[in-house]
FISEPA-581449 format. One record per atom (N, C-alpha, C): x, y, z; residue number from 0; atom name; chain. Coordinates in steps of 0.02 Angstrom, whole numbers, always signed. Example, Ala and Ser with C-alpha at 12.3 -4.5 7.8 and 13.67 -1.06 7.14 Angstrom:
BEGIN
+--------+--------+--------+-----+------+-----+
:     xx :     yy :     zz : seq : atom : mol :
+--------+--------+--------+-----+------+-----+
:   +660 :   -284 :   +390 :   0 :    N :   A :
:   +615 :   -225 :   +390 :   0 :   CA :   A :
:   +660 :   -165 :   +390 :   0 :    C :   A :
:   +642 :   -112 :   +354 :   1 :    N :   A :
:   +684 :    -53 :   +357 :   1 :   CA :   A :
:   +645 :     +2 :   +394 :   1 :    C :   A :
+--------+--------+--------+-----+------+-----+
END
This chain:
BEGIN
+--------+--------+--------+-----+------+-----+
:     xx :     yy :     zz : seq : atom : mol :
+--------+--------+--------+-----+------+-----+
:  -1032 :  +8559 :   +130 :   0 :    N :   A :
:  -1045 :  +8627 :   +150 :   0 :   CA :   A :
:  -1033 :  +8672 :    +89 :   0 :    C :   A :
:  -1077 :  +8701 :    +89 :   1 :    N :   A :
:  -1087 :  +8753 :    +22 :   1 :   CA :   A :
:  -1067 :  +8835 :    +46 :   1 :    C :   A :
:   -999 :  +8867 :     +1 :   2 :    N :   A :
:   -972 :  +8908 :     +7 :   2 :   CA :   A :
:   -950 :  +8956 :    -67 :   2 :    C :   A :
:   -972 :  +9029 :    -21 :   3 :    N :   A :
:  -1004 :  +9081 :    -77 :   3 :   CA :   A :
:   -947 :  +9115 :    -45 :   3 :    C :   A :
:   -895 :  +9166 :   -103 :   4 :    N :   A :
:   -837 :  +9220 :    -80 :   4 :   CA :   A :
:   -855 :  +9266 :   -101 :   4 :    C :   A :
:   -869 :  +9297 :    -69 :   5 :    N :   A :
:   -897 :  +9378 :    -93 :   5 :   CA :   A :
:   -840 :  +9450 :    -87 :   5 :    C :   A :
:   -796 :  +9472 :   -139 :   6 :    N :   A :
:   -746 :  +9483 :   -126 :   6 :   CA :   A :
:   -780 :  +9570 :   -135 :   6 :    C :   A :
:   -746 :  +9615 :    -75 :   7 :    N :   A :
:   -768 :  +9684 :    -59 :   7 :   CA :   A :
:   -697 :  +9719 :    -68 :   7 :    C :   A :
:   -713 :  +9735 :   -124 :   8 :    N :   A :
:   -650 :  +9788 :   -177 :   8 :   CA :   A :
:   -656 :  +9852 :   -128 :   8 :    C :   A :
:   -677 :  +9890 :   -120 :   9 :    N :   A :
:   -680 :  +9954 :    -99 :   9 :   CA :   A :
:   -645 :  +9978 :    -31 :   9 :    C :   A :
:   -658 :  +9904 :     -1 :  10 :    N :   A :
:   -627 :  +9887 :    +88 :  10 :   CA :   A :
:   -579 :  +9842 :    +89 :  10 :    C :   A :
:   -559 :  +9814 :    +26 :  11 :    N :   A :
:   -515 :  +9790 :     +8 :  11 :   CA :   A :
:   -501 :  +9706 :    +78 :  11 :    C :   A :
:   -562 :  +9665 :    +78 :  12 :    N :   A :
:   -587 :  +9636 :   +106 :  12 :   CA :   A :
:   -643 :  +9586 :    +73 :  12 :    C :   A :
:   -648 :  +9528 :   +113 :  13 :    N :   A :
:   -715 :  +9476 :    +78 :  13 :   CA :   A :
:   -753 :  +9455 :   +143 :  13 :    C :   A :
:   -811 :  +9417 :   +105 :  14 :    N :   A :
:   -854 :  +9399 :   +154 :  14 :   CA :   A :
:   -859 :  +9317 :   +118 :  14 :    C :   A :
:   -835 :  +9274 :   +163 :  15 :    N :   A :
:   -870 :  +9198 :   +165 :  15 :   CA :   A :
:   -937 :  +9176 :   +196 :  15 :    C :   A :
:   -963 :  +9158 :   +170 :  16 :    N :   A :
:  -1063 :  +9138 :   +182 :  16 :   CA :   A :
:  -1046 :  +9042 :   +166 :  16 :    C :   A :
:  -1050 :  +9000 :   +212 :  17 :    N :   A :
:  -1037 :  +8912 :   +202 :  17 :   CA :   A :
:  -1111 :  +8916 :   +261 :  17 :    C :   A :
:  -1147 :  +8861 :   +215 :  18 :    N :   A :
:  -1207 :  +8820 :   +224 :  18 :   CA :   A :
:  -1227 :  +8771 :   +191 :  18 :    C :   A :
:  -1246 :  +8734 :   +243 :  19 :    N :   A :
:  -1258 :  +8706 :   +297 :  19 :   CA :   A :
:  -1179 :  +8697 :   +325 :  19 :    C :   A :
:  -1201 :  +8694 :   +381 :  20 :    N :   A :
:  -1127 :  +8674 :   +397 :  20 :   CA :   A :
:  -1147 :  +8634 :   +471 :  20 :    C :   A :
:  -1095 :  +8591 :   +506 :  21 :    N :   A :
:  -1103 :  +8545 :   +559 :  21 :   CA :   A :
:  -1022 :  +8583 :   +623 :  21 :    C :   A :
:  -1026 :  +8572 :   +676 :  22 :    N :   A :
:   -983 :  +8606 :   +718 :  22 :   CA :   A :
:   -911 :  +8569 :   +698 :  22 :    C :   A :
:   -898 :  +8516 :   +671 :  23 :    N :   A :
:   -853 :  +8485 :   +641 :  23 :   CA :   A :
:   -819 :  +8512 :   +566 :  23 :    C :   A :
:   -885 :  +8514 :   +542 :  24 :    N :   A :
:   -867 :  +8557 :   +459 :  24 :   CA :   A :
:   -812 :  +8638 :   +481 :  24 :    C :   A :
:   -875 :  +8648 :   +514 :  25 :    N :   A :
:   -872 :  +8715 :   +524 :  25 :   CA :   A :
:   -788 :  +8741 :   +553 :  25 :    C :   A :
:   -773 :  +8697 :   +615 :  26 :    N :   A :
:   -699 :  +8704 :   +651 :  26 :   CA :   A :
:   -647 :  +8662 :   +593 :  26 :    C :   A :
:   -667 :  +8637 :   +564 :  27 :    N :   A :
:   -604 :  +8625 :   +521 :  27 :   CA :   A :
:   -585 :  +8673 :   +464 :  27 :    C :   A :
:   -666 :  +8704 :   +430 :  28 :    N :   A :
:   -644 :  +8777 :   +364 :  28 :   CA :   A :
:   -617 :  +8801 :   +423 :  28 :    C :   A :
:   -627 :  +8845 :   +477 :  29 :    N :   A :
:   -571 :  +8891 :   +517 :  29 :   CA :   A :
:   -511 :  +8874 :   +516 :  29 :    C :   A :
:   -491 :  +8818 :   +544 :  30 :    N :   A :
:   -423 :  +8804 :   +555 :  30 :   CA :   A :
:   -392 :  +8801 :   +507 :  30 :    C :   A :
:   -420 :  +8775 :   +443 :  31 :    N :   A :
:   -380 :  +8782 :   +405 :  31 :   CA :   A :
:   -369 :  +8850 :   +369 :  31 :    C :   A :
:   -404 :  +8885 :   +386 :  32 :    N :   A :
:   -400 :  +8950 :   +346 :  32 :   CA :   A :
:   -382 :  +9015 :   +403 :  32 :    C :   A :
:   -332 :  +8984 :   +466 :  33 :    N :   A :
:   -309 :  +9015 :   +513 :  33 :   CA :   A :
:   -348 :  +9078 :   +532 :  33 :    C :   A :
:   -433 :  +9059 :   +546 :  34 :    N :   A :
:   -438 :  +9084 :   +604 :  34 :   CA :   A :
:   -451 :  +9056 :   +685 :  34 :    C :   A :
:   -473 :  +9103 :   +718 :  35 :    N :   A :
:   -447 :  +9078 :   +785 :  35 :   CA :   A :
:   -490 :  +9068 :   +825 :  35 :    C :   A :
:   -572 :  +9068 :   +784 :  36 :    N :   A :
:   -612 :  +9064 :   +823 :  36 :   CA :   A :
:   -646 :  +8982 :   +813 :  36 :    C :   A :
:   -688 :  +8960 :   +882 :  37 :    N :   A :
:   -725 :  +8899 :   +843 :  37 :   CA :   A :
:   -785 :  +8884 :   +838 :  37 :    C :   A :
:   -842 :  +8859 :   +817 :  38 :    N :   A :
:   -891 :  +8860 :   +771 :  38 :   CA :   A :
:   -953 :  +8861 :   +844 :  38 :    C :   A :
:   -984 :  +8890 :   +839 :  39 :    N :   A :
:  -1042 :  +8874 :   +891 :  39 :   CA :   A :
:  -1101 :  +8852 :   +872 :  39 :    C :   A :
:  -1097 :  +8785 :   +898 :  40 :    N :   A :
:  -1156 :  +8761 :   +878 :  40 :   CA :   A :
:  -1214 :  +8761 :   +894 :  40 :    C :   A :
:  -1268 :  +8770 :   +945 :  41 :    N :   A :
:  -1338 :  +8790 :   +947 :  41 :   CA :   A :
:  -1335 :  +8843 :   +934 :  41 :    C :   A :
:  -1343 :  +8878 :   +865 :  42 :    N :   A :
:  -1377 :  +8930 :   +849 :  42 :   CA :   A :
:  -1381 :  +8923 :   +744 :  42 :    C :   A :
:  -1428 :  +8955 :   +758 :  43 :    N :   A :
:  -1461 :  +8966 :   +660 :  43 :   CA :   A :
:  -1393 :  +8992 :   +623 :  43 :    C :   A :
:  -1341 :  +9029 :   +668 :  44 :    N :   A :
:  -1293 :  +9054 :   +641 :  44 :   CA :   A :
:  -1250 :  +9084 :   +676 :  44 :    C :   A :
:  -1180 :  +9101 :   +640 :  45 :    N :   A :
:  -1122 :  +9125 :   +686 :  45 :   CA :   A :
:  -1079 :  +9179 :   +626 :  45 :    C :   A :
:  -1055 :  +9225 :   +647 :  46 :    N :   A :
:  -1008 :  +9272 :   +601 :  46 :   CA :   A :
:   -921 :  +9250 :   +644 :  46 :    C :   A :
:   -878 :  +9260 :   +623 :  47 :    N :   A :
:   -821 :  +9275 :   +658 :  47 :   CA :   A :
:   -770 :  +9332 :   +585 :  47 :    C :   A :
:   -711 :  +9345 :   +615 :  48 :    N :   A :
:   -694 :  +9373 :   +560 :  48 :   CA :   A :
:   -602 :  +9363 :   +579 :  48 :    C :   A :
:   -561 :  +9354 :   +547 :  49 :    N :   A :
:   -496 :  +9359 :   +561 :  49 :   CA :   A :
:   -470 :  +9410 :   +509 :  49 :    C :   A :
:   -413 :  +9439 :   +541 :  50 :    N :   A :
:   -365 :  +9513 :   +517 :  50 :   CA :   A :
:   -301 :  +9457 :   +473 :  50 :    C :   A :
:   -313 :  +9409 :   +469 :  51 :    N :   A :
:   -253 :  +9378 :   +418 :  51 :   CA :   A :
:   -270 :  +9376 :   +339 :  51 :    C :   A :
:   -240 :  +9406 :   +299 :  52 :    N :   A :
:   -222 :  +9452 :   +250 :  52 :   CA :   A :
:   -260 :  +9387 :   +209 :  52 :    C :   A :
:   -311 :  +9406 :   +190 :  53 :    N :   A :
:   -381 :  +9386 :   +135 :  53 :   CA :   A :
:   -430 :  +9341 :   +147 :  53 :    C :   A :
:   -417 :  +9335 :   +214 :  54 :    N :   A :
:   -467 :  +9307 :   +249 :  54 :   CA :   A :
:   -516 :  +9337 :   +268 :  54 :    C :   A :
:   -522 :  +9418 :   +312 :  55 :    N :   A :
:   -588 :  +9421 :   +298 :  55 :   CA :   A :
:   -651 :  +9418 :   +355 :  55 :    C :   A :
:   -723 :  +9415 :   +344 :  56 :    N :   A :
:   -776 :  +9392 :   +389 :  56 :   CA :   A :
:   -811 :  +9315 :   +367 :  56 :    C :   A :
:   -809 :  +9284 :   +406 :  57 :    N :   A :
:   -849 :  +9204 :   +389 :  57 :   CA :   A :
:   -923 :  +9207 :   +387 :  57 :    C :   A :
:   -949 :  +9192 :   +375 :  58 :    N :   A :
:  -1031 :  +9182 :   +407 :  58 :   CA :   A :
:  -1053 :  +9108 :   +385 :  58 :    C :   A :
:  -1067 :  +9082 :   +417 :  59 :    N :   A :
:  -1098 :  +9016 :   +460 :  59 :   CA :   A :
:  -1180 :  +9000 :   +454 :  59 :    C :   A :
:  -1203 :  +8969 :   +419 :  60 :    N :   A :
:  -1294 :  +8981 :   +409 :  60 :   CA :   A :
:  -1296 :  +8884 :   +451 :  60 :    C :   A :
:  -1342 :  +8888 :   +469 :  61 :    N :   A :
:  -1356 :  +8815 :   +492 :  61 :   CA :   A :
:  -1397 :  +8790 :   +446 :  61 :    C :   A :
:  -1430 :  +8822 :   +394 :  62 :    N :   A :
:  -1464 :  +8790 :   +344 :  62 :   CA :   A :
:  -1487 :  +8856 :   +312 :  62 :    C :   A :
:  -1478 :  +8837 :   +248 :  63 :    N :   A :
:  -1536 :  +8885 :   +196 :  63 :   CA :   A :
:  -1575 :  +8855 :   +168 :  63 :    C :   A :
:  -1624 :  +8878 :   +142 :  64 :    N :   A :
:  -1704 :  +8859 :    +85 :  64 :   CA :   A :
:  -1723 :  +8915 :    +75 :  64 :    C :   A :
:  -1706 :  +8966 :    +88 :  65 :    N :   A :
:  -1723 :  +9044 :    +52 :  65 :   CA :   A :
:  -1783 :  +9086 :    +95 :  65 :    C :   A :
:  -1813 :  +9064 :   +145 :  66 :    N :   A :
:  -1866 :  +9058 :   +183 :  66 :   CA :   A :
:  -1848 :  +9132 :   +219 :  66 :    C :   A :
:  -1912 :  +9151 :   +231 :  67 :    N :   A :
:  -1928 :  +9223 :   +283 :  67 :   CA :   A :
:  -1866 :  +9226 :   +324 :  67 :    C :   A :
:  -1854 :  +9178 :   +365 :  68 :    N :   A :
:  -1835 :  +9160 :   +417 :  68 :   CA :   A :
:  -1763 :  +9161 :   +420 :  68 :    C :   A :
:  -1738 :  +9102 :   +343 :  69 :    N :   A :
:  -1667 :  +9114 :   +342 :  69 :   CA :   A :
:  -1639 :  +9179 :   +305 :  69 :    C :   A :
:  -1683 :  +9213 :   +279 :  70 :    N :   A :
:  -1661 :  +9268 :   +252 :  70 :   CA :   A :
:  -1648 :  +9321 :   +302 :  70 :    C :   A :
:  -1681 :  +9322 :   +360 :  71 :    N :   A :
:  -1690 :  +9372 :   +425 :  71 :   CA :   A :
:  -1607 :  +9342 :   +461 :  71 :    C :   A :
:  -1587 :  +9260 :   +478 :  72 :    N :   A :
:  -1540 :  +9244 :   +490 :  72 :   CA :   A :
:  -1466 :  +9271 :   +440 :  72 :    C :   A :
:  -1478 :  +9262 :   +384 :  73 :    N :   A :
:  -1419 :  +9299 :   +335 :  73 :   CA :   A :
:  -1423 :  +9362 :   +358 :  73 :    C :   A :
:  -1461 :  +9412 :   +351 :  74 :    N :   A :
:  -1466 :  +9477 :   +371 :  74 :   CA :   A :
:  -1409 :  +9498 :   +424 :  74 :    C :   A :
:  -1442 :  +9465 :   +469 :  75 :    N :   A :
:  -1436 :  +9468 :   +544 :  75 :   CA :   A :
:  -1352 :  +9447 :   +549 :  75 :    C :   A :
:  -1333 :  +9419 :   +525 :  76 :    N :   A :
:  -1243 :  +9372 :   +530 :  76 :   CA :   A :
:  -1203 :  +9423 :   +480 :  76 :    C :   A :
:  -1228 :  +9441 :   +409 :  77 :    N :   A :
:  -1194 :  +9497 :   +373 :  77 :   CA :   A :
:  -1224 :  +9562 :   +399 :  77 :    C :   A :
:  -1245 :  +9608 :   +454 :  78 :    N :   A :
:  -1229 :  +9655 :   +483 :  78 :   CA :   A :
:  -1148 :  +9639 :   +539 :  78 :    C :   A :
:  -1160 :  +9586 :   +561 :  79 :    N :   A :
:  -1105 :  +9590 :   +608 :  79 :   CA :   A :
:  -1045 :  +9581 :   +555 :  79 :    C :   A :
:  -1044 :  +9542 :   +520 :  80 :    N :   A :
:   -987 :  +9549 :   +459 :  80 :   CA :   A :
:   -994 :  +9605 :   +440 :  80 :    C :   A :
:  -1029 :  +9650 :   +412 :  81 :    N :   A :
:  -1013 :  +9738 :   +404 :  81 :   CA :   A :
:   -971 :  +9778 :   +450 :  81 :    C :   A :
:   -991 :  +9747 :   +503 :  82 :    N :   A :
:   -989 :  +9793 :   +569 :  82 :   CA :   A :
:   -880 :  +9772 :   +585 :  82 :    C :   A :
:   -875 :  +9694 :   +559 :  83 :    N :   A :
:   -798 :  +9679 :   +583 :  83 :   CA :   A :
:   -755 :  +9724 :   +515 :  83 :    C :   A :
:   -773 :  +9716 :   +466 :  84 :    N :   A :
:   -732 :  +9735 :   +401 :  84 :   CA :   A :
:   -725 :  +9796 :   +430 :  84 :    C :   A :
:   -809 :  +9844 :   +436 :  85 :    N :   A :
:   -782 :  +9913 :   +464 :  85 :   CA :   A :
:   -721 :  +9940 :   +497 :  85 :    C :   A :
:   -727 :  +9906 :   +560 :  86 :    N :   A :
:   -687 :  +9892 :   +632 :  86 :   CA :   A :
:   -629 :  +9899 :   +595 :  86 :    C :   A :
:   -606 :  +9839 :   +547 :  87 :    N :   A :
:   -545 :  +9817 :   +531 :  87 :   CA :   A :
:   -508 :  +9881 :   +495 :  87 :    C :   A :
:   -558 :  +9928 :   +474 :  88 :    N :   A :
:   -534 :  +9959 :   +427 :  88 :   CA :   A :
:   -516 : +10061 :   +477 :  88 :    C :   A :
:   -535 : +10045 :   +527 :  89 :    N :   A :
:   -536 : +10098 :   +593 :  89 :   CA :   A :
:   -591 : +10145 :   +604 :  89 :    C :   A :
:   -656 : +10123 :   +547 :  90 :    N :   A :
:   -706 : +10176 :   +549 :  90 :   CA :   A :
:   -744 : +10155 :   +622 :  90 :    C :   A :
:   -747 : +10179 :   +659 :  91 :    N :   A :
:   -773 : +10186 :   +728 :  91 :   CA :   A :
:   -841 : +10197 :   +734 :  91 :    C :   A :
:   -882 : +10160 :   +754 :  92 :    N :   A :
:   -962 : +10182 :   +738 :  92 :   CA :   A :
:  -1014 : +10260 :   +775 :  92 :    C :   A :
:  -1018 : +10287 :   +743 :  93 :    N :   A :
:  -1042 : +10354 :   +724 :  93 :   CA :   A :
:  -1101 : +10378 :   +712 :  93 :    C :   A :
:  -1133 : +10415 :   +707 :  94 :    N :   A :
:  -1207 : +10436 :   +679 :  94 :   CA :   A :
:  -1179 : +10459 :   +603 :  94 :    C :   A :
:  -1113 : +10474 :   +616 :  95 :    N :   A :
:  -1076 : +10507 :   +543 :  95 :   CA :   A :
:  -1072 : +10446 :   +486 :  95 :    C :   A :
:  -1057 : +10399 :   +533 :  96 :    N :   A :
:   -996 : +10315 :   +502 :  96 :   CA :   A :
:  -1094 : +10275 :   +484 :  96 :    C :   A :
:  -1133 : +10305 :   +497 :  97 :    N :   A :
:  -1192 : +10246 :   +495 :  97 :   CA :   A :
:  -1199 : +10209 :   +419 :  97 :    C :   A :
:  -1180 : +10258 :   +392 :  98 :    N :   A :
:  -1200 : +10239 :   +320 :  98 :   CA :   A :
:  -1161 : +10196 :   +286 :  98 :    C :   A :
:  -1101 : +10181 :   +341 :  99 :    N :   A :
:  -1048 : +10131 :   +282 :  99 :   CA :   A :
:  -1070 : +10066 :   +308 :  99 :    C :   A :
:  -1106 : +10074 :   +365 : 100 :    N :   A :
:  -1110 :  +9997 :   +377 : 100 :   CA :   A :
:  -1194 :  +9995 :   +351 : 100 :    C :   A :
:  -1233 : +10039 :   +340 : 101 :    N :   A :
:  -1294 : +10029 :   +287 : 101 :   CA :   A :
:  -1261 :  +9990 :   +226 : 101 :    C :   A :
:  -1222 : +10020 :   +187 : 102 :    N :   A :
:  -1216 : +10001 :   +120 : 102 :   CA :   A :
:  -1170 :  +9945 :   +105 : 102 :    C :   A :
:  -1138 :  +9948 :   +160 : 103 :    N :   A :
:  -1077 :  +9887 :   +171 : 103 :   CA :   A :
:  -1128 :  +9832 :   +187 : 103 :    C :   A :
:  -1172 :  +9820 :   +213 : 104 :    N :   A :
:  -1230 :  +9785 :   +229 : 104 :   CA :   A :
:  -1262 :  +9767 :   +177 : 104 :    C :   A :
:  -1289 :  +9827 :   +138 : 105 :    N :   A :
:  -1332 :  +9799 :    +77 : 105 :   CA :   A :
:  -1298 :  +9771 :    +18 : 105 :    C :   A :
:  -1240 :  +9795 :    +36 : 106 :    N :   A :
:  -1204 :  +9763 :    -45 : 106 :   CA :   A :
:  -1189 :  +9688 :    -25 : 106 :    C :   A :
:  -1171 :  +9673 :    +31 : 107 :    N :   A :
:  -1165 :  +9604 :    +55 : 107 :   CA :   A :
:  -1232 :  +9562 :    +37 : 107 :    C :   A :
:  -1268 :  +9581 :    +71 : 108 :    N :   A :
:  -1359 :  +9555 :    +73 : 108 :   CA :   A :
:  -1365 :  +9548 :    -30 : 108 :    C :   A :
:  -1361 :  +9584 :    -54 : 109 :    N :   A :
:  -1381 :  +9576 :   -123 : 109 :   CA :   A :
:  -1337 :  +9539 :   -169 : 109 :    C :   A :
:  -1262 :  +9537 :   -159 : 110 :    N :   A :
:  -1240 :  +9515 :   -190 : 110 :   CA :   A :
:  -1240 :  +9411 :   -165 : 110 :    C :   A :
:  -1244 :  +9411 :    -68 : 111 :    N :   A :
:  -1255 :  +9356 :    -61 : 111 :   CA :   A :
:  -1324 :  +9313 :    -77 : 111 :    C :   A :
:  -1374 :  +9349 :   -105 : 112 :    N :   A :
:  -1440 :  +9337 :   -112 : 112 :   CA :   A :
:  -1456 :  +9315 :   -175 : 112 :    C :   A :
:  -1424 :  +9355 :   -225 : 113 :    N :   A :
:  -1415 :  +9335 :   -296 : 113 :   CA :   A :
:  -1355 :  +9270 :   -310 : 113 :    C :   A :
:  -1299 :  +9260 :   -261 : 114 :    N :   A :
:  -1274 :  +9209 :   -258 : 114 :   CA :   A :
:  -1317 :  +9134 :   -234 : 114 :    C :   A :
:  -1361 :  +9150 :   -216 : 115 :    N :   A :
:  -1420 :  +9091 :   -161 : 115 :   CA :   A :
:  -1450 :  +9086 :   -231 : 115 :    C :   A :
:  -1469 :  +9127 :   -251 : 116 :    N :   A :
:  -1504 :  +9123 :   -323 : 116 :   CA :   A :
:  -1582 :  +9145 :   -327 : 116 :    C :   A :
:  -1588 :  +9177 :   -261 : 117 :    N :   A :
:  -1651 :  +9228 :   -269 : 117 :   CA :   A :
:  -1668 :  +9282 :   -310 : 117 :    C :   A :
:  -1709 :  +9281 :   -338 : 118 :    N :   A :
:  -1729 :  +9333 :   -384 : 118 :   CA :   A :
:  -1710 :  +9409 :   -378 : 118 :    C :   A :
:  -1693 :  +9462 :   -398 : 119 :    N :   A :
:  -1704 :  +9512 :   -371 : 119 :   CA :   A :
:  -1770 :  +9559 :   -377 : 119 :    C :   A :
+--------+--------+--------+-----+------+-----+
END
């Protein structure tokens, strides 16, 4: 299982991105990295996030190849990782607050994309 740490200075917070991963792989990085959730397996992907001090949001890809498809799946798993760091941090979602989870979003998306090794 292939794992990217994307560390978010500003929120003082990271984002983990591991792919491929199997429901076995997957429940053992948690446990060992005390969180409390466990891996669900029929789906392209899963986010969870634990409040234990540098741990962070997970994200879970069931496969990458860089494709339309898995790129729409990354998307889709680092909004909800935007959306927990937010949470974690008490910004409450807003028409005011929209923009932190825009940019909290894109900086995730670009910096995990150039980690995949897609072009920009």
């Amino acid at each position: 299982m292939n794992h990217i740490n994307i560390r978010v200075p500003v929120f003082e917070s990271r984002c983990h991105i591991l792919y491929p991963f199997t429901k076995v792989e997957a429940d053992e990085w948690l446990k060992k990295r005390g969180y409390e959730e466990e891996a669900l397996e029929e789906c392209h992907g899963f986010t969870c996030y634990s409040t234990r001090k540098g741990n962070g949001a997970a994200v879970f890809l069931k496969k990458w190849d860089g494709s339309i498809k898995d790129i729409g799946v990354l998307v889709h798993e680092l909004v909800h990782a935007s959306m927990f760091i937010r949470s974690e941090l008490g910004v409450d979602e807003t028409d005011q607050t929209a923009e932190v989870l825009c940019y909290l979003t894109d900086f995730l998306a670009q910096t995990a994309l150039k980690k995949l090794k897609l072009k920009p």
